[in-house]
C-alpha positions in Angstrom: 20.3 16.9 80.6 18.8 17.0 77.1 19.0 14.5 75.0 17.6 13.0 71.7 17.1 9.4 71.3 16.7 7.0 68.4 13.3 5.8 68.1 12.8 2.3 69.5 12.7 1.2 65.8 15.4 2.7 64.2 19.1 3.6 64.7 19.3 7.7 64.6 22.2 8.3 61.7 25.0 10.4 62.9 27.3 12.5 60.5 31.2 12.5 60.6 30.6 16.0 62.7 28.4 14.5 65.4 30.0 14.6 68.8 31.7 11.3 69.8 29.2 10.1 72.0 26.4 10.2 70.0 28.2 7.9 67.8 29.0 5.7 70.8 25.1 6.3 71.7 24.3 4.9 68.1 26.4 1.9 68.5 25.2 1.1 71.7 22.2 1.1 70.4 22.8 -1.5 67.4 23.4 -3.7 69.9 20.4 -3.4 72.7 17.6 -2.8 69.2 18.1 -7.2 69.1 16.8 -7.0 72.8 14.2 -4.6 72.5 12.6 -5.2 69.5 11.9 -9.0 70.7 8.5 -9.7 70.0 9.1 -12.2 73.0 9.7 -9.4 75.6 7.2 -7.5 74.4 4.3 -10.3 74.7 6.1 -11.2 77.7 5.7 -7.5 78.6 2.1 -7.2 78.4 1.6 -10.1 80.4 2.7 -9.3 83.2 1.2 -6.3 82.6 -2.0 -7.5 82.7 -1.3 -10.3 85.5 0.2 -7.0 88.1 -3.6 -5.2 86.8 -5.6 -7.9 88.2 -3.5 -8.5 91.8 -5.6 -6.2 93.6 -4.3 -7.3 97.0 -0.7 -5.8 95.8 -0.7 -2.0 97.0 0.2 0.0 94.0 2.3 1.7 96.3 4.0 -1.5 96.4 4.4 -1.8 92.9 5.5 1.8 92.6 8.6 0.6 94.4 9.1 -2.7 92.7 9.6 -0.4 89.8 11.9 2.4 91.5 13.9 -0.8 92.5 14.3 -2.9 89.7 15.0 0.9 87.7 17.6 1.5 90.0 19.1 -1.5 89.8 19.4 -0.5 86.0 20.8 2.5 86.3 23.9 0.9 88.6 24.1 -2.3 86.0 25.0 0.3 83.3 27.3 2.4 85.2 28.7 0.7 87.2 28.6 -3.5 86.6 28.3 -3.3 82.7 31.7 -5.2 81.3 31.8 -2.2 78.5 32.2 0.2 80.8 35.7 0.7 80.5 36.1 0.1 76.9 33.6 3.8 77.2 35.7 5.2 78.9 38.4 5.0 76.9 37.3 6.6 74.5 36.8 10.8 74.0 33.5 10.9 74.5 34.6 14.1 76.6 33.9 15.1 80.4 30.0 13.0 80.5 30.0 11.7 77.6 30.1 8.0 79.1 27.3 9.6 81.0 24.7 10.4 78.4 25.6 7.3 76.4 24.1 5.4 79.6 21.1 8.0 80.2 20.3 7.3 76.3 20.6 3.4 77.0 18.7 3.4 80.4 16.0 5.4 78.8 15.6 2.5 76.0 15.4 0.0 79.0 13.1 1.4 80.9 9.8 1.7 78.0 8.9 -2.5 79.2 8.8 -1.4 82.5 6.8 1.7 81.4 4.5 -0.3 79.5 3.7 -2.4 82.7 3.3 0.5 84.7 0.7 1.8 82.5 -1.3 -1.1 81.8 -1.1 -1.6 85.6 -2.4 1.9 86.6 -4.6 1.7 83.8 -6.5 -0.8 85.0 -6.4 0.4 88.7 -6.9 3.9 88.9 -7.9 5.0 85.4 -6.2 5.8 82.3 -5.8 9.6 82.9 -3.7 8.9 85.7 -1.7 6.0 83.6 -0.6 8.6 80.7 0.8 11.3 83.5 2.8 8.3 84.9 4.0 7.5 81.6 4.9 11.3 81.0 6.5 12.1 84.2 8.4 8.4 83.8 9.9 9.7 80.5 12.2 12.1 82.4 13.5 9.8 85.4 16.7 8.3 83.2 18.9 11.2 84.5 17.5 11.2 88.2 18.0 7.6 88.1 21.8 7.5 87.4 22.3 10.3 90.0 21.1 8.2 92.4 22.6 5.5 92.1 25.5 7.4 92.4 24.3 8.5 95.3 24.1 4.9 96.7 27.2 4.1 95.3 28.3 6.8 97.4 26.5 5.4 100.6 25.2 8.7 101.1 28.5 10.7 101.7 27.7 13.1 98.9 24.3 15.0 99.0 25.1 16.8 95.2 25.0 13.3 93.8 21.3 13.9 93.8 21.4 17.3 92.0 24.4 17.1 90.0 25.6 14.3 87.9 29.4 15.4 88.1 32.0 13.4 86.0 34.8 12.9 89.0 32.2 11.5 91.0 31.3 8.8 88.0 35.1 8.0 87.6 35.9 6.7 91.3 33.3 4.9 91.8 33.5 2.8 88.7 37.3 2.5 89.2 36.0 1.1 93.2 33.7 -0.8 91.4 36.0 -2.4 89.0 38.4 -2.9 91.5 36.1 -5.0 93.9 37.5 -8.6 94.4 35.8 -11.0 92.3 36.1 -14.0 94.4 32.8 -14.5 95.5 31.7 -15.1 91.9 32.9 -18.9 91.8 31.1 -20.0 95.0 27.7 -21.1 93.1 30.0 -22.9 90.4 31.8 -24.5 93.2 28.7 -25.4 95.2 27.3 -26.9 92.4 30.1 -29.1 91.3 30.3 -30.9 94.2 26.6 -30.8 95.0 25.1 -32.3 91.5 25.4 -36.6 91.3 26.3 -36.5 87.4 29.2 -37.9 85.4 32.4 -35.1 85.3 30.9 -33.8 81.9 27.3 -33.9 82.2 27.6 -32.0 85.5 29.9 -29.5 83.9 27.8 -28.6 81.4 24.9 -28.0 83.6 26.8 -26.2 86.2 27.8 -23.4 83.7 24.2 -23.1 82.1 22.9 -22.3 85.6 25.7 -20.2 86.4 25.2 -18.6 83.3 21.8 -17.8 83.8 22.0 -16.6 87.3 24.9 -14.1 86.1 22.8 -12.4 83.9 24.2 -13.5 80.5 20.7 -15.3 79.2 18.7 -11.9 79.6 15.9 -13.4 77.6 15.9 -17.0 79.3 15.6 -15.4 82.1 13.1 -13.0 81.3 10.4 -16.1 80.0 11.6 -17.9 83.1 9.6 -15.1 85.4 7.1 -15.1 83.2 6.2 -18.7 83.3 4.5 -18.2 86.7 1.7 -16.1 85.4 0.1 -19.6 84.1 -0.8 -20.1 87.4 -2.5 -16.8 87.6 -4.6 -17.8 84.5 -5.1 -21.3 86.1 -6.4 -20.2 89.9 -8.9 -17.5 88.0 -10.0 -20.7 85.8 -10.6 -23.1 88.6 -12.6 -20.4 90.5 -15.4 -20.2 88.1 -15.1 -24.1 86.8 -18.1 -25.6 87.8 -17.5 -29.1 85.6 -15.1 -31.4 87.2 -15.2 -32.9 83.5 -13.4 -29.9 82.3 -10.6 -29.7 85.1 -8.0 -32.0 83.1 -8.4 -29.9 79.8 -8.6 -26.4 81.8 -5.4 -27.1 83.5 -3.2 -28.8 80.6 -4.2 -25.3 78.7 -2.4 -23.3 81.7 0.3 -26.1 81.9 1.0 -25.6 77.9 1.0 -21.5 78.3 3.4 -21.3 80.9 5.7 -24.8 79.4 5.9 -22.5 76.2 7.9 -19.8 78.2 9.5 -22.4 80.0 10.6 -24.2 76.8 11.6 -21.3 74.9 13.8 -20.1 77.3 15.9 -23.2 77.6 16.3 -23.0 73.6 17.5 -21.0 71.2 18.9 -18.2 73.4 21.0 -20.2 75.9 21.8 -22.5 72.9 23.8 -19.7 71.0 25.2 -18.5 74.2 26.8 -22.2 75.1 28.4 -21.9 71.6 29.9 -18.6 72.3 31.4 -19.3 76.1 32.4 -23.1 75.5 33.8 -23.5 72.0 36.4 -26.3 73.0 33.1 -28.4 74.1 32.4 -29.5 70.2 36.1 -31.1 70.1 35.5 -33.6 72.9 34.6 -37.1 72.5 30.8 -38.0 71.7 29.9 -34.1 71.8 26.5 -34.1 70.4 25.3 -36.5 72.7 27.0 -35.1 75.6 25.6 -31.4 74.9 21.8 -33.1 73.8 21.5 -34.9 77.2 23.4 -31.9 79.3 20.6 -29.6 77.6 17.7 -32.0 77.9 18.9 -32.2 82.2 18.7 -28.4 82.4 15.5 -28.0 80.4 13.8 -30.5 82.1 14.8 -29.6 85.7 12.9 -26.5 84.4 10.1 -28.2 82.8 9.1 -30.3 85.9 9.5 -27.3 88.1 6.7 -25.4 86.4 4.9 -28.7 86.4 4.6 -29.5 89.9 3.7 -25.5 90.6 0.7 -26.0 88.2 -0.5 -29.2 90.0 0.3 -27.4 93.1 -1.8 -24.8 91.8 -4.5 -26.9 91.4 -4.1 -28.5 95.0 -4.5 -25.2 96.6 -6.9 -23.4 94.1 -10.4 -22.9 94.5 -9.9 -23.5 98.0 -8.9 -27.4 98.0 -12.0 -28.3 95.7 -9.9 -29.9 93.4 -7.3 -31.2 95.3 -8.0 -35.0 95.1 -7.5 -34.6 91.3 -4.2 -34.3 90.9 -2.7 -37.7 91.0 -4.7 -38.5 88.4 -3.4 -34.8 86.8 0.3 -35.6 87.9 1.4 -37.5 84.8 -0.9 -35.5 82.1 0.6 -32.5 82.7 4.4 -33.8 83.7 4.7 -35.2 80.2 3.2 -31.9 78.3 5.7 -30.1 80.1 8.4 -32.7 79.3 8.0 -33.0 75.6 7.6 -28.9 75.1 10.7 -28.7 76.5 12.3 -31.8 75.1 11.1 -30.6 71.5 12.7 -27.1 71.8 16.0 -28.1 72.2 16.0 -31.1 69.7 14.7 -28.0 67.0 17.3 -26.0 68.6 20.3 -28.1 68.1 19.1 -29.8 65.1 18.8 -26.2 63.3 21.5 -24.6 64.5 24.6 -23.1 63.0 27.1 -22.0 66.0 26.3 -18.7 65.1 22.4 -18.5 64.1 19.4 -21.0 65.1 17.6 -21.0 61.5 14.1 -21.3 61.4 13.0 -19.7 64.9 9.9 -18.3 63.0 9.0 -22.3 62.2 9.9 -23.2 65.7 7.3 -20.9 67.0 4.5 -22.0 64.9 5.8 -25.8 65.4 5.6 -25.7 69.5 2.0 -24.8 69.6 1.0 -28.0 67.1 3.1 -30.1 69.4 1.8 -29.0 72.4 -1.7 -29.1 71.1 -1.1 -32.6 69.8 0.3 -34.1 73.3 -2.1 -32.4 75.0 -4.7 -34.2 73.9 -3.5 -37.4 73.6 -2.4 -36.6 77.1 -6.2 -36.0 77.8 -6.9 -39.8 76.8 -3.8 -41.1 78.9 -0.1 -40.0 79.7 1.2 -43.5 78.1 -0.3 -42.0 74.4 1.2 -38.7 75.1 4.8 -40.8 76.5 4.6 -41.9 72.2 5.7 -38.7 71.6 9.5 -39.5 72.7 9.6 -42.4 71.0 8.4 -40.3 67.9 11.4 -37.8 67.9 14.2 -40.0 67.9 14.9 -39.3 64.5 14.9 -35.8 65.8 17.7 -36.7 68.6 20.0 -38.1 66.4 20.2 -35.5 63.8 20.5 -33.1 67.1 23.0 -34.9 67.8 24.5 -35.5 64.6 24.6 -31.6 63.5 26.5 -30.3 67.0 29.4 -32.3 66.1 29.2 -30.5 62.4 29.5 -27.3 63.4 32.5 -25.7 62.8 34.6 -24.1 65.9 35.3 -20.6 66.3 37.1 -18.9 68.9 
């Protein structure tokens, strides 16, 4: 199936004479450029990039299925579990028309994981081998879709694999639509009567996690995975660290890398998607404060999360060497972690507009000062770097102050 894409920086233009789905394809992709031309994903991108290069104990046949796999999985998300589906079909895009509007948006989806691969092989097995795989990658969008079809079909329908035919599409998306839906309250559920906060508080955090474990904060999840790959940095660090001197400053520099992901994802994206899935939450008594501690609980279960795996880190690295360092580590890098986090959403909230988070560009130049700043205090002594809280409260109340101006919208 031949098709001609948009380049990743531009929306193609399309004339009142171009078939309808081209001008569905051109809408579709209005929407996923915001996504793709993240310069987040894309520095996220390379980093993992570069962390997969270096685990040369992970087979690249191995990895050659992690991406099959996660491609797949792509390919069955746009046919068959994207909520836009329908509203495709609908419309007279003719017999595949729906079709090639996915083939054109799975393309598009697949060039981080492309990237990856190619760094990866790159640095494996040469780069001449990297740019066939990048080639011969380029023409798996169509293959993809037909077999996940093919799955879909549980194997009942050998043609799936060779031809991508339109009746075969439209049952099993009207299977997949009718599926029963109850299973998809059983983590909101869980959580609700597993969490020991007050009714409100609890709420709040039970729908940003369910949010984020439905897919709905793509990037926050994204940075989330990537925050690992400071411990990466860190273990290559404490092999070759022959100072114990150096140890505390060594590992608050991995601790502030990976907090950065960490604290970006609980802030501006999940922020904006709140305000979208929960207007009625701005009308309730105290709401600023309510929604400033609800996000500071769900960026700090985050925060100390990432924490205790770079201690742990530490603890385990380098074979044990360093292991009778961390207590004195434990609060050092704890409160880094804590106020990156802690300052993201108080910049977050305190800049935001319902719609927009203004200044994002300032935000990302600001985190790296503060991080910098109660690093090294934190190098002196965790009760210097603790000032920092006491410093923002200015910051807290106007937080708080400017979620209670924003104006509603349903």
């Amino acid at each position: 199936m031949m098709m001609h894409d948009p380049p990743l920086g531009q929306s193609p233009p399309s004339s009142p004479a171009s078939p309808a789905w081209e001008v569905a394809r051109d809408l579709r992709w209005s929407i996923a450029r915001g996504l793709l031309l993240d310069p987040i994903l894309w520095v996220g991108t390379l980093a993992v990039g570069w962390a997969l290069g270096k685990m040369n104990g992970l087979p690249l046949w191995g990895q050659a299925v992690g991406f099959l796999a996660v491609a797949t999985y792509l390919a069955d998300s746009l046919l068959f579990r994207s909520t836009d589906t329908e509203l495709l079909r609908t419309q007279p895009l003719g017999a595949d028309g729906v079709l090639k509007v996915r083939q054109a948006e799975l393309r598009w989806l697949l060039q981080p994981l492309r990237v990856i691969l190619l760094l990866v092989l790159g640095a494996r097995v040469g780069w001449t081998i990297a740019a066939a795989a990048w080639l011969v990658t380029h023409l798996l969008p169509g293959p993809l879709l037909r077999l996940s079809i093919f799955l879909r079909l549980r194997g009942r329908s050998l043609s799936a694999l060779l031809v991508l035919r339109p009746e075969d599409f439209e049952l099993l998306s009207s299977e997949a639509v009718a599926a029963s839906p109850k299973t998809r309250g059983r983590l909101w559920a869980f959580l609700q009567r597993a969490l020991p906060l007050p009714s409100g508080l609890r709420s709040r955090l039970v729908r940003d996690v369910v949010l984020l474990t439905r897919g709905r904060d793509l990037r926050g999840a994204f940075l989330l995975l990537l925050s690992p790959l400071s411990y990466l940095l860190l273990r290559d660090e404490l092999e070759v660290l022959k100072r114990p001197e150096l140890l505390s400053w060594r590992t608050l520099t991995c601790a502030a890398l990976g907090g950065a992901a960490v604290a970006y994802a609980v802030g501006p994206g999940v922020h904006l998607l709140r305000n979208r899935v929960l207007p009625w939450e701005r009308l309730t008594p105290r709401a600023g404060s309510q929604a400033l501690r609800a996000a500071l609980i769900y960026a700090f279960g985050f925060a100390l999360l990432h924490g205790l795996g770079t201690l742990a880190t530490v603890h385990f690295g380098a074979g044990g060497r360093f292991a009778s360092h961390v207590p004195n580590l434990a609060g050092q890098v704890l409160v880094l972690e804590l106020a990156m986090a802690h300052f993201v959403v108080l910049f977050t909230m305190g800049a935001s507009s319902g719609k927009k988070v203004h200044g994002e560009g300032t935000l990302v130049l600001a985190l790296p000062i503060v991080a910098v700043g109660v690093a090294v205090a934190a190098w002196f002594s965790p009760g210097w770097a603790a000032l920092y809280f006491l410093g923002t409260t200015g910051m807290a109340t106007q937080a708080s102050a400017r979620y209670e101006q924003i104006e509603v919208s349903w």
